[in-house]
PQR file with spaces between the fields and no chain letter, atoms N, CA, C, O and H, PARSE charges and radii, in Angstrom:
ATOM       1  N    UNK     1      56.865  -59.191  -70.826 -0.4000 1.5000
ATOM       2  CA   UNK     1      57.636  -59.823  -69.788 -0.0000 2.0000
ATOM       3  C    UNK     1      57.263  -61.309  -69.679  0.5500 1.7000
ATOM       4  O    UNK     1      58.129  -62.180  -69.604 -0.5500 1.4000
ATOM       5  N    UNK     2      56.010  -61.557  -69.674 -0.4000 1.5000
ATOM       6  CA   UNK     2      55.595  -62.713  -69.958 -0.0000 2.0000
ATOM       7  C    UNK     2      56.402  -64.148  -70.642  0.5500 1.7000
ATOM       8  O    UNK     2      56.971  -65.196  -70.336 -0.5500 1.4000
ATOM       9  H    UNK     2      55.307  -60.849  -69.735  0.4000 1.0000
ATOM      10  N    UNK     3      55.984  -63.342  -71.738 -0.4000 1.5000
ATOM      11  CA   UNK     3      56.739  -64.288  -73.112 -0.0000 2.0000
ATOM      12  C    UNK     3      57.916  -64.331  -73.091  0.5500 1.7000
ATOM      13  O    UNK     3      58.279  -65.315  -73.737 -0.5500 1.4000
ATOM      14  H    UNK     3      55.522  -62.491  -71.987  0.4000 1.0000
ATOM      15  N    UNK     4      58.981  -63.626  -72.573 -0.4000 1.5000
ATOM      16  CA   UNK     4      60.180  -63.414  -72.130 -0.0000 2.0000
ATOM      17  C    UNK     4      60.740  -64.387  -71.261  0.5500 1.7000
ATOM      18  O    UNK     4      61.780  -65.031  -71.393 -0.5500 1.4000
ATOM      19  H    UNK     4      58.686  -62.827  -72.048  0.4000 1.0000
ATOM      20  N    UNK     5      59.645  -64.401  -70.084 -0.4000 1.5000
ATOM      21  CA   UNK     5      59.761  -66.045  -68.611 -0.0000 2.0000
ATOM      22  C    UNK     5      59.484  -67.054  -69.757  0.5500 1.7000
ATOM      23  O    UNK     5      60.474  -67.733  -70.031 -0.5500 1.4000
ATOM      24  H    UNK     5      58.800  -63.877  -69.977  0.4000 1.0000
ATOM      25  N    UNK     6      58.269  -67.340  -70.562 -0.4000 1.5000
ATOM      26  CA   UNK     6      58.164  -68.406  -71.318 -0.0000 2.0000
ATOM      27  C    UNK     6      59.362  -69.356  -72.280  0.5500 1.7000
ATOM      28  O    UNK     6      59.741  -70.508  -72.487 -0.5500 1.4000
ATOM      29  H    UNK     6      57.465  -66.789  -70.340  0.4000 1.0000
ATOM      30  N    UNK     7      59.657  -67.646  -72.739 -0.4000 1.5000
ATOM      31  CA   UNK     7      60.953  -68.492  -73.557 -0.0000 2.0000
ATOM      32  C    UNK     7      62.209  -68.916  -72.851  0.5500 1.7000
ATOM      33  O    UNK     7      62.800  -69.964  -73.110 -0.5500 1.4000
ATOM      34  H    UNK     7      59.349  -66.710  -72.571  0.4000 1.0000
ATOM      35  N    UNK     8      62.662  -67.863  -71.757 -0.4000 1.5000
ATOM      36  CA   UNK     8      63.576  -68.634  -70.883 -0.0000 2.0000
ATOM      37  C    UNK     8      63.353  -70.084  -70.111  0.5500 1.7000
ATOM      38  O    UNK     8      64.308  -70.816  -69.852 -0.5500 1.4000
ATOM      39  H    UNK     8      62.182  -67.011  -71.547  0.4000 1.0000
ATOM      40  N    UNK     9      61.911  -70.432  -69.754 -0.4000 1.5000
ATOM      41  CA   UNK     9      61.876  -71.468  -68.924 -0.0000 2.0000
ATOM      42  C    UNK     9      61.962  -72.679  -69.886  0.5500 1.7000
ATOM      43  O    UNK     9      62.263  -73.810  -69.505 -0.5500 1.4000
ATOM      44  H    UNK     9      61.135  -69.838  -69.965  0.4000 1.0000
ATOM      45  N    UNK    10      61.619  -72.284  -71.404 -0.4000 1.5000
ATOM      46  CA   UNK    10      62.195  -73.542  -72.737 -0.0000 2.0000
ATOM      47  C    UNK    10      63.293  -74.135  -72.265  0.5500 1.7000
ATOM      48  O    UNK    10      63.314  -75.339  -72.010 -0.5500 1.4000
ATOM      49  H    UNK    10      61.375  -71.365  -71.714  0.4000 1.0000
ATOM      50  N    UNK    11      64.361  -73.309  -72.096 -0.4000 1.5000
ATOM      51  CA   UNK    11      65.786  -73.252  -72.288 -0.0000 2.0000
ATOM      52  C    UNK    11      66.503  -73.609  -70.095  0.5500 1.7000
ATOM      53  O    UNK    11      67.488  -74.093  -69.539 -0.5500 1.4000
ATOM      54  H    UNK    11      64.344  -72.331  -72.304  0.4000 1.0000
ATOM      55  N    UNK    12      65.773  -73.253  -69.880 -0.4000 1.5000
ATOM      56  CA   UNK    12      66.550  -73.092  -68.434 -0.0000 2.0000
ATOM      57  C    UNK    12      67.255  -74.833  -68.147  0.5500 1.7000
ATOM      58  O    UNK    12      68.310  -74.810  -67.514 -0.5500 1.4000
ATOM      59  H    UNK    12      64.972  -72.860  -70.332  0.4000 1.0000
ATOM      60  N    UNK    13      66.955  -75.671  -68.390 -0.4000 1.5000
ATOM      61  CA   UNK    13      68.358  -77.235  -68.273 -0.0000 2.0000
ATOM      62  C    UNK    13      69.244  -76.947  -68.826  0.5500 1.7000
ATOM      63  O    UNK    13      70.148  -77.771  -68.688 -0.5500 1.4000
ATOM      64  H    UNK    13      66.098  -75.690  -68.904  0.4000 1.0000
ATOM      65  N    UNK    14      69.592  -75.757  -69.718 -0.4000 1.5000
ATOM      66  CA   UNK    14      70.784  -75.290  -70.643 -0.0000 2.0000
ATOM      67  C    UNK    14      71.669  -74.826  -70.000  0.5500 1.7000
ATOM      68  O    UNK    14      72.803  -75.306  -70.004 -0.5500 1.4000
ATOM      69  H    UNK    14      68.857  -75.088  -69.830  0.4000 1.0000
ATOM      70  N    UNK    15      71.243  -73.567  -69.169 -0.4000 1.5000
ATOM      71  CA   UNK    15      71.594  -72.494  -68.484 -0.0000 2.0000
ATOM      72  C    UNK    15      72.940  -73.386  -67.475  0.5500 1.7000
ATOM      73  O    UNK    15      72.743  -74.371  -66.763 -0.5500 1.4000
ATOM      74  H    UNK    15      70.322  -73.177  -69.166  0.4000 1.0000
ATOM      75  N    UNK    16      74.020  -72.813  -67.660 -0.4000 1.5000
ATOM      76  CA   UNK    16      75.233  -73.045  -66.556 -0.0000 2.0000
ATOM      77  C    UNK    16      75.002  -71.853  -65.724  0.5500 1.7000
ATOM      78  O    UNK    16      74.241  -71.988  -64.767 -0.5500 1.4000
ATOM      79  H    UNK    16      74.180  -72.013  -68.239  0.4000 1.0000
ATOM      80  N    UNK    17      75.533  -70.732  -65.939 -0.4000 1.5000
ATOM      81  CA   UNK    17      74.868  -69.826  -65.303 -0.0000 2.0000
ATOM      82  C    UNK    17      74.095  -68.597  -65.271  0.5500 1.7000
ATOM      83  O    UNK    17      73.909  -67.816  -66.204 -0.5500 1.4000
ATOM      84  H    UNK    17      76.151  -70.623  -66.716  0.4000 1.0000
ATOM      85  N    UNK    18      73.490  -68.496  -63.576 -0.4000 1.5000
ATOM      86  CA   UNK    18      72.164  -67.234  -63.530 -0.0000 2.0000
ATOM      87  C    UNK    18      73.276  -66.314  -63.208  0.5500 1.7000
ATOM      88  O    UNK    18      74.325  -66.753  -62.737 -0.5500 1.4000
ATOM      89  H    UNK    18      73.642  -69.131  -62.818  0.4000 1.0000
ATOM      90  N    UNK    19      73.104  -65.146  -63.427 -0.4000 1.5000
ATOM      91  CA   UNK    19      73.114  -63.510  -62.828 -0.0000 2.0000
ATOM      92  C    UNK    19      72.531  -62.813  -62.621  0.5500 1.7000
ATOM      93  O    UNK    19      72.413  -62.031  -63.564 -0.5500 1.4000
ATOM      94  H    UNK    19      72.252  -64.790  -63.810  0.4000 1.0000
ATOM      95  N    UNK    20      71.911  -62.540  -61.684 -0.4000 1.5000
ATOM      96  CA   UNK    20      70.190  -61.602  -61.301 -0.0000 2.0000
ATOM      97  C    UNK    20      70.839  -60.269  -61.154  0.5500 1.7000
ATOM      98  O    UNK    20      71.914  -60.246  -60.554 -0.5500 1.4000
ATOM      99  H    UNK    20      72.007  -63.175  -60.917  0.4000 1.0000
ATOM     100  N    UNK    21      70.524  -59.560  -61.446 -0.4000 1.5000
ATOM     101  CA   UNK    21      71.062  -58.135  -61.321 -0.0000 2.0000
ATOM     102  C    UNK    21      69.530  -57.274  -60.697  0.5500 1.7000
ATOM     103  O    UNK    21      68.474  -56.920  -61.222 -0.5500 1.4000
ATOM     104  H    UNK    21      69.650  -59.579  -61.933  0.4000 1.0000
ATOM     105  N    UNK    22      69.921  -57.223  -59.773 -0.4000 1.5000
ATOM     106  CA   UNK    22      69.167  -56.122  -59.195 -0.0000 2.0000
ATOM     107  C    UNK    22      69.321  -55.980  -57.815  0.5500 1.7000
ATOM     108  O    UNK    22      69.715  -56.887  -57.082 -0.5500 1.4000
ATOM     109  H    UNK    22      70.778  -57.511  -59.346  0.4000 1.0000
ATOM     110  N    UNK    23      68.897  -54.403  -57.304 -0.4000 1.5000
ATOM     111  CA   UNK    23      68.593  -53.987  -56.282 -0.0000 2.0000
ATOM     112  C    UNK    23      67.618  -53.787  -55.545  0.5500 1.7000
ATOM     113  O    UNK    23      67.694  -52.870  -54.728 -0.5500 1.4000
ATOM     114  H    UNK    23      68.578  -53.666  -57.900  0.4000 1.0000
ATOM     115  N    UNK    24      66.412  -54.603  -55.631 -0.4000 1.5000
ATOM     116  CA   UNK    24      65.294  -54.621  -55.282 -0.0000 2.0000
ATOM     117  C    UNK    24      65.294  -55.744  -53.843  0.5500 1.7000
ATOM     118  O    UNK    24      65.276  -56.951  -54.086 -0.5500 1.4000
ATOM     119  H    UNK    24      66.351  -55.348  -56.295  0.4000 1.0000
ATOM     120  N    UNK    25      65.310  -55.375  -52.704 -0.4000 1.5000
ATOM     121  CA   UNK    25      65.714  -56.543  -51.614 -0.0000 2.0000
ATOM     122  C    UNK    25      64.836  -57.524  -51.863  0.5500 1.7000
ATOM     123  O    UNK    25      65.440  -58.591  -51.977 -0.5500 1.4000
ATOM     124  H    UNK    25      65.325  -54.395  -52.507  0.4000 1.0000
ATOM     125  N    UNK    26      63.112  -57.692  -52.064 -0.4000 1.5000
ATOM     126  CA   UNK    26      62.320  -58.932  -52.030 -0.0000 2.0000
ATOM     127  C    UNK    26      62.566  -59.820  -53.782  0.5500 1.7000
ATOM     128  O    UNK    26      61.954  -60.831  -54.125 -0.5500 1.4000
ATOM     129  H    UNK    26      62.622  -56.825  -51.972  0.4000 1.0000
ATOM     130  N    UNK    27      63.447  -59.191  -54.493 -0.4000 1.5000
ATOM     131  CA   UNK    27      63.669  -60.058  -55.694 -0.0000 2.0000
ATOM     132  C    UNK    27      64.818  -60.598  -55.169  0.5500 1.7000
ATOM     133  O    UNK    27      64.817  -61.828  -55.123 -0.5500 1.4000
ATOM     134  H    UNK    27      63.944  -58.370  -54.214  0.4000 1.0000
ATOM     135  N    UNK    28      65.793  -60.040  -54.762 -0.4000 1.5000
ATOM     136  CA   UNK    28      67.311  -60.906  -54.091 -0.0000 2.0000
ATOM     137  C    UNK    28      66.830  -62.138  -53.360  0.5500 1.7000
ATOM     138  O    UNK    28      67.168  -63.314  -53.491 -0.5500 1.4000
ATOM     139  H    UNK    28      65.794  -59.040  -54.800  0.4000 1.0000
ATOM     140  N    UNK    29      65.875  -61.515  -52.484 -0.4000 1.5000
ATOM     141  CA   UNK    29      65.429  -62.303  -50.716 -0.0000 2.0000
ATOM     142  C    UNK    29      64.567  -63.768  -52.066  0.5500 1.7000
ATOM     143  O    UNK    29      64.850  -64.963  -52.138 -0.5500 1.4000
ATOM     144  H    UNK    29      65.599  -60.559  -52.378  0.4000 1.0000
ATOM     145  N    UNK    30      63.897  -63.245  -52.605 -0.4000 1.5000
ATOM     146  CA   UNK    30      63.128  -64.313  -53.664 -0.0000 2.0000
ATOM     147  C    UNK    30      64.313  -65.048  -54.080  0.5500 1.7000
ATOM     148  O    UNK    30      64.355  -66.142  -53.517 -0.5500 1.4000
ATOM     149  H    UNK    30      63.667  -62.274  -52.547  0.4000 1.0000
ATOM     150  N    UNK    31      65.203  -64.856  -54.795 -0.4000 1.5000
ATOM     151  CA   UNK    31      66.474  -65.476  -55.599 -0.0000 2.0000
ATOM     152  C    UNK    31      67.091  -66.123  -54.675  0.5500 1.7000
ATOM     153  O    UNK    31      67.172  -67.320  -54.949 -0.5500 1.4000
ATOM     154  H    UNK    31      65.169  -63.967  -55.252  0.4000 1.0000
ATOM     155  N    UNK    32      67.694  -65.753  -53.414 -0.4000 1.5000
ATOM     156  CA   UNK    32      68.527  -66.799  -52.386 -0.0000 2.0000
ATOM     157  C    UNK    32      67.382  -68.199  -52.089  0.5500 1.7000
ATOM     158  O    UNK    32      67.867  -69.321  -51.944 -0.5500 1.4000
ATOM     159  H    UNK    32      67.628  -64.780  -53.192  0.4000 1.0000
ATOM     160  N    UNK    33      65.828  -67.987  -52.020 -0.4000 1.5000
ATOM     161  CA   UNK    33      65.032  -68.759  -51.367 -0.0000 2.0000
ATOM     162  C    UNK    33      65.227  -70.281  -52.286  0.5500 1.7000
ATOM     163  O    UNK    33      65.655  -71.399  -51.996 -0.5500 1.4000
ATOM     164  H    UNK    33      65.434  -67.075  -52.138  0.4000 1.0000
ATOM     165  N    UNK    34      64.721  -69.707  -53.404 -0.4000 1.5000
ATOM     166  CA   UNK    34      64.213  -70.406  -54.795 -0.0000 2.0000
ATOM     167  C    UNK    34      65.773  -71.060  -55.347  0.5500 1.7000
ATOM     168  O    UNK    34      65.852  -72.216  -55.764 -0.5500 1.4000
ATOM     169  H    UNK    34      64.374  -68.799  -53.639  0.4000 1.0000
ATOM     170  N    UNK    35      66.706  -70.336  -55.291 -0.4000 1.5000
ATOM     171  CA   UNK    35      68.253  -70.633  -56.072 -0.0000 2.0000
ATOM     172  C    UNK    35      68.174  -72.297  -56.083  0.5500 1.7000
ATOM     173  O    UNK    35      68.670  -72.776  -57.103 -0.5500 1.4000
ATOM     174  H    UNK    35      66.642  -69.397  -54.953  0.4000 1.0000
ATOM     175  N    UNK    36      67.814  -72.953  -55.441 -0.4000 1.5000
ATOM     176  CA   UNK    36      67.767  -74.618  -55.473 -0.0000 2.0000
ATOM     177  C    UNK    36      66.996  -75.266  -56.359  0.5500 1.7000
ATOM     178  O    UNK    36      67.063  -76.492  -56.439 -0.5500 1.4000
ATOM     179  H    UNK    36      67.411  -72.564  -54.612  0.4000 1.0000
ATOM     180  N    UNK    37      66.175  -74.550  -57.133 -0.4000 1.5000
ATOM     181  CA   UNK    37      65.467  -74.479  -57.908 -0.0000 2.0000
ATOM     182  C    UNK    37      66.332  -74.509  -59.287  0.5500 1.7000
ATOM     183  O    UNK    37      65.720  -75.039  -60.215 -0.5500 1.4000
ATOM     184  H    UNK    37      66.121  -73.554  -57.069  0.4000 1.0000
ATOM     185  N    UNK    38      67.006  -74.267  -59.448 -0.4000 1.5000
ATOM     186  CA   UNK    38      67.755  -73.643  -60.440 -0.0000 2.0000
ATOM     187  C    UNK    38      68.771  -74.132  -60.862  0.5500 1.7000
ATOM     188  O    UNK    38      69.755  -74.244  -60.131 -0.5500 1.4000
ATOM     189  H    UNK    38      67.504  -73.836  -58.695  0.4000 1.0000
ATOM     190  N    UNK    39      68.773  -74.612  -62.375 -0.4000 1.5000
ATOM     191  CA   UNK    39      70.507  -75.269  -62.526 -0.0000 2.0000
ATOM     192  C    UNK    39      71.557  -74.371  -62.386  0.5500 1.7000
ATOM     193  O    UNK    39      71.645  -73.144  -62.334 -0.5500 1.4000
ATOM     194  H    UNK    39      67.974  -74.521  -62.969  0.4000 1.0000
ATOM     195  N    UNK    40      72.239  -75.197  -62.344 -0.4000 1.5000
ATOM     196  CA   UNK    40      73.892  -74.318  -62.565 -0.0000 2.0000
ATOM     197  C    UNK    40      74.379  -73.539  -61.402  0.5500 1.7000
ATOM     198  O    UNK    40      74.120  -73.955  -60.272 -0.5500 1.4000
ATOM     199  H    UNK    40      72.168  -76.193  -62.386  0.4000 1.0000
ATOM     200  N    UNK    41      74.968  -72.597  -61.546 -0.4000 1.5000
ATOM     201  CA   UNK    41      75.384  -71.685  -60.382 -0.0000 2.0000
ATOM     202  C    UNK    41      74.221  -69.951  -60.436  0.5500 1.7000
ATOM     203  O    UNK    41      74.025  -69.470  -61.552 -0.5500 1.4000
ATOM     204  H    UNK    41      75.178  -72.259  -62.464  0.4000 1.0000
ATOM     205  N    UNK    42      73.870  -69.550  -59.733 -0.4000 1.5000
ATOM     206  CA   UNK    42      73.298  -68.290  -59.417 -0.0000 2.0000
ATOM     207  C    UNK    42      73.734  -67.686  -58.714  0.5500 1.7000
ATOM     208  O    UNK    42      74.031  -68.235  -57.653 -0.5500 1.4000
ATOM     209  H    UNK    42      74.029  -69.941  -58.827  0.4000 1.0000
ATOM     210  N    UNK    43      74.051  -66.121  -58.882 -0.4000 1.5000
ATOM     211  CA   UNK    43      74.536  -65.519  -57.884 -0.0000 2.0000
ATOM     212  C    UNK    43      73.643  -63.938  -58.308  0.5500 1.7000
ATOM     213  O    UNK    43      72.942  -63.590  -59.257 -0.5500 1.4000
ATOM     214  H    UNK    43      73.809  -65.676  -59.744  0.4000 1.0000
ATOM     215  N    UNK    44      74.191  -63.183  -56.856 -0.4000 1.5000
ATOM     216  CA   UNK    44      73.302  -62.065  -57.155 -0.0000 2.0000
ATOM     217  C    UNK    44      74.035  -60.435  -57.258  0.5500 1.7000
ATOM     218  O    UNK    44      74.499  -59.739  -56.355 -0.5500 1.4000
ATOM     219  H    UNK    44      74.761  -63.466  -56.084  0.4000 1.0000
ATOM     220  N    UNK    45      73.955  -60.256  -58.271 -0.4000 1.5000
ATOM     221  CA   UNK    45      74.643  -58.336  -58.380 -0.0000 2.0000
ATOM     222  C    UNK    45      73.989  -57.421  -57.978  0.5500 1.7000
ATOM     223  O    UNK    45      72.806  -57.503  -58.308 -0.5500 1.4000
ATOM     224  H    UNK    45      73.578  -60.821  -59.004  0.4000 1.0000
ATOM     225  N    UNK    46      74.377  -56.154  -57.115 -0.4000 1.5000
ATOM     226  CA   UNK    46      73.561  -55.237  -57.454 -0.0000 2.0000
ATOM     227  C    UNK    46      73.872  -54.320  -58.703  0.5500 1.7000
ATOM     228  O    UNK    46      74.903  -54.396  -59.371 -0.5500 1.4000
ATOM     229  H    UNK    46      75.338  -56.087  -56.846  0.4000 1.0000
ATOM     230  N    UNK    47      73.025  -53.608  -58.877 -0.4000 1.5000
ATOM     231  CA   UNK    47      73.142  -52.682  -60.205 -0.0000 2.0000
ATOM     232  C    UNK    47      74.585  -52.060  -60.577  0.5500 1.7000
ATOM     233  O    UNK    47      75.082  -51.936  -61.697 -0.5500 1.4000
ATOM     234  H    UNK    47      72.188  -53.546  -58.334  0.4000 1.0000
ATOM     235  N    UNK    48      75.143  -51.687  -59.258 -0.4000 1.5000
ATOM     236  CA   UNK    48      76.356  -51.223  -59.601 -0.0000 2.0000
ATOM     237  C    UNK    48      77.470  -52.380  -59.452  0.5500 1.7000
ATOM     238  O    UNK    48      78.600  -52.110  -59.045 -0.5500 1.4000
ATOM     239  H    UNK    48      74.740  -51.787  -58.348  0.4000 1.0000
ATOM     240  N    UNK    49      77.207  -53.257  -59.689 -0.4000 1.5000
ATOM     241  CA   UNK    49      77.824  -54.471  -60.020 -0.0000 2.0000
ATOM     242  C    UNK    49      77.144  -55.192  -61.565  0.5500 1.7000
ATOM     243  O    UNK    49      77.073  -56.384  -61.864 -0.5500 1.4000
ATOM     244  H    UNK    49      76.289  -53.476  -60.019  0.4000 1.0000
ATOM     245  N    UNK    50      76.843  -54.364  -62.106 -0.4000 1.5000
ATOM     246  CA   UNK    50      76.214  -55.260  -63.512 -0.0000 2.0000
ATOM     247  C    UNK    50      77.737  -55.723  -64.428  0.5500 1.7000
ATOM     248  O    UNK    50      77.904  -56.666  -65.201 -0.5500 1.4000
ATOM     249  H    UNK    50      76.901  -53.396  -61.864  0.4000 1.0000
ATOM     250  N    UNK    51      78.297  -55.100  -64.167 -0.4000 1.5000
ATOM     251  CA   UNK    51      79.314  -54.956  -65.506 -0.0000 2.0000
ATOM     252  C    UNK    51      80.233  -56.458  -64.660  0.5500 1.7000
ATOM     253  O    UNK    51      80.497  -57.474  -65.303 -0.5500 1.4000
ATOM     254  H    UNK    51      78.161  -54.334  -63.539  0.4000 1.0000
ATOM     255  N    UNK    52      80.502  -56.335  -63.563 -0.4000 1.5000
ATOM     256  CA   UNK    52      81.125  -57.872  -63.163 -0.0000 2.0000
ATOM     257  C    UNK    52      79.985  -59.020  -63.585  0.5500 1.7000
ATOM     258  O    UNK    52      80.399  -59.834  -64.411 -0.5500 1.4000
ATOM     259  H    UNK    52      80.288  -55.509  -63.041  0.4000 1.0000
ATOM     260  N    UNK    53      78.465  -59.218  -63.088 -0.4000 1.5000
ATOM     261  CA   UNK    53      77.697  -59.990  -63.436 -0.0000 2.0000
ATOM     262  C    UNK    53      78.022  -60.646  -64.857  0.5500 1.7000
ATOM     263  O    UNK    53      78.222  -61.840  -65.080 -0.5500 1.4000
ATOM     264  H    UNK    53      78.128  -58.557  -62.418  0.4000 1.0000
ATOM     265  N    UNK    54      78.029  -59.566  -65.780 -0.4000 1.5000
ATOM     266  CA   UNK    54      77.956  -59.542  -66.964 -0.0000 2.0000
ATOM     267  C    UNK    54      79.674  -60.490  -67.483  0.5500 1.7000
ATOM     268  O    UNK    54      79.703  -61.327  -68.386 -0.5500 1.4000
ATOM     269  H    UNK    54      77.867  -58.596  -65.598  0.4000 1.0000
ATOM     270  N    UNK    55      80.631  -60.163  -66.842 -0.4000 1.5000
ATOM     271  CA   UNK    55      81.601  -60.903  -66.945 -0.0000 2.0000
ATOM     272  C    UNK    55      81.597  -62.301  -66.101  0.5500 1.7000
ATOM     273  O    UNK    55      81.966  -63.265  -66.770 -0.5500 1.4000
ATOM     274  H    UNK    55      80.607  -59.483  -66.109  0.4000 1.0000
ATOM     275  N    UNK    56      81.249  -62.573  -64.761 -0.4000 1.5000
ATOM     276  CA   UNK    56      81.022  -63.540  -64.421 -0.0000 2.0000
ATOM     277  C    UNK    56      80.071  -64.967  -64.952  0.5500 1.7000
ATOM     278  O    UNK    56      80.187  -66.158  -64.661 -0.5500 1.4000
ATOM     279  H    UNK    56      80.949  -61.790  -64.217  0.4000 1.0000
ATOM     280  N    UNK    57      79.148  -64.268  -65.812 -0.4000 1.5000
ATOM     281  CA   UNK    57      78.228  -65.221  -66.329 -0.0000 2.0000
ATOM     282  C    UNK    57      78.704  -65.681  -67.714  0.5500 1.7000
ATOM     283  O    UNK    57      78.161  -66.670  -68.208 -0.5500 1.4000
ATOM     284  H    UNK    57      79.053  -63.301  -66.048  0.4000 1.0000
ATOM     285  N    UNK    58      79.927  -64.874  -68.550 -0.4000 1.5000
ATOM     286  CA   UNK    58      80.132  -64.753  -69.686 -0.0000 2.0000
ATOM     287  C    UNK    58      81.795  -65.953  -69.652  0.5500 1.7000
ATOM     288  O    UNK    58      82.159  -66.671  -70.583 -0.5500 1.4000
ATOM     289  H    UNK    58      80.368  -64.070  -68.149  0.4000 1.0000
ATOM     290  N    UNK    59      82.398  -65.815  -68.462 -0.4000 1.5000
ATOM     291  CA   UNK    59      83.682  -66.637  -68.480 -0.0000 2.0000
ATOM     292  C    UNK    59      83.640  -67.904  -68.191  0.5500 1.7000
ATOM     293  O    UNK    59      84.656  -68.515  -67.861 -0.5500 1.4000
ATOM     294  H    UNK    59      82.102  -65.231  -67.706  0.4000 1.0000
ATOM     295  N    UNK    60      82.535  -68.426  -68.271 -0.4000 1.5000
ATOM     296  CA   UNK    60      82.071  -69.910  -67.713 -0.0000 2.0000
ATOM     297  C    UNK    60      82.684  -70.695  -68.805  0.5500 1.7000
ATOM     298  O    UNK    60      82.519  -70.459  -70.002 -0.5500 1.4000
ATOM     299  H    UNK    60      81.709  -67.929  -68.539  0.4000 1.0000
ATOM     300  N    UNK    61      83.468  -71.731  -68.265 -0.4000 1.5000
ATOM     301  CA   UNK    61      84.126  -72.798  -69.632 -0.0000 2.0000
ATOM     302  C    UNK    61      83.997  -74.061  -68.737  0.5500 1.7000
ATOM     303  O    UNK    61      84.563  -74.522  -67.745 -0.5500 1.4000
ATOM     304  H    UNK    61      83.602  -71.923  -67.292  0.4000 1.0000
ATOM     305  N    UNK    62      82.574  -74.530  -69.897 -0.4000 1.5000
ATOM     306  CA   UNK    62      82.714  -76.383  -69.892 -0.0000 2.0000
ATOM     307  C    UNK    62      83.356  -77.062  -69.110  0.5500 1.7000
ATOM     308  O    UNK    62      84.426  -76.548  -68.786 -0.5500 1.4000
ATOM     309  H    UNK    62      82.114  -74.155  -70.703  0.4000 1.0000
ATOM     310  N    UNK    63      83.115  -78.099  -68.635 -0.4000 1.5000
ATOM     311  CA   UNK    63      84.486  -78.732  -68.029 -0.0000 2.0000
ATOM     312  C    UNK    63      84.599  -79.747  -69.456  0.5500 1.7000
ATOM     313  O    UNK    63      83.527  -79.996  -70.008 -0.5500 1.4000
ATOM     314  H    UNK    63      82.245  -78.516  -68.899  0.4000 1.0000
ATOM     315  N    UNK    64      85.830  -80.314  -70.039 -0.4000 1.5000
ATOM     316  CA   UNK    64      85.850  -81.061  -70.965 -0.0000 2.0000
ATOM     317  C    UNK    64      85.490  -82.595  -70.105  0.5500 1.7000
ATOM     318  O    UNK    64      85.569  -83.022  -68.953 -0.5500 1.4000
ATOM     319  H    UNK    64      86.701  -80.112  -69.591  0.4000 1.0000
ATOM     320  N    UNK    65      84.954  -83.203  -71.774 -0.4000 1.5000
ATOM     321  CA   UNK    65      84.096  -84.488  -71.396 -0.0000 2.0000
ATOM     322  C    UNK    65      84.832  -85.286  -71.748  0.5500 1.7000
ATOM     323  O    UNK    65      84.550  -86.479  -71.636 -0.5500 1.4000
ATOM     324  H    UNK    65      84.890  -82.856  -72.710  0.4000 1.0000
């Protein structure tokens, strides 16, 4: 799990957007606190919302430059 945060935090100025998927209330309650922290847009699913997450984070288009 470790090396996992490591390699994402390489990359996180990349990131347009987060999707946290979970149902755990003090990881959500953590994610709303911290979200300012964070580029791009974040939002939060629960589990039985993965499959929208999974489309919401996936339809993101550039704005042209």
């Amino acid at each position: 799990m470790w090396e996992d945060f490591k390699v994402g935090m390489e990359h996180v100025r990349h990131w347009e957007r987060i999707a946290l998927i979970t149902d755990v209330d003090w990881i959500g309650n953590a994610m709303k606190i911290f979200s300012f922290l964070m580029p791009g847009d974040v939002r939060l699913f629960s589990l039985a919302g993965s499959d929208q997450a999974r489309e919401w984070v996936t339809s993101y288009e550039a704005p042209a430059s």
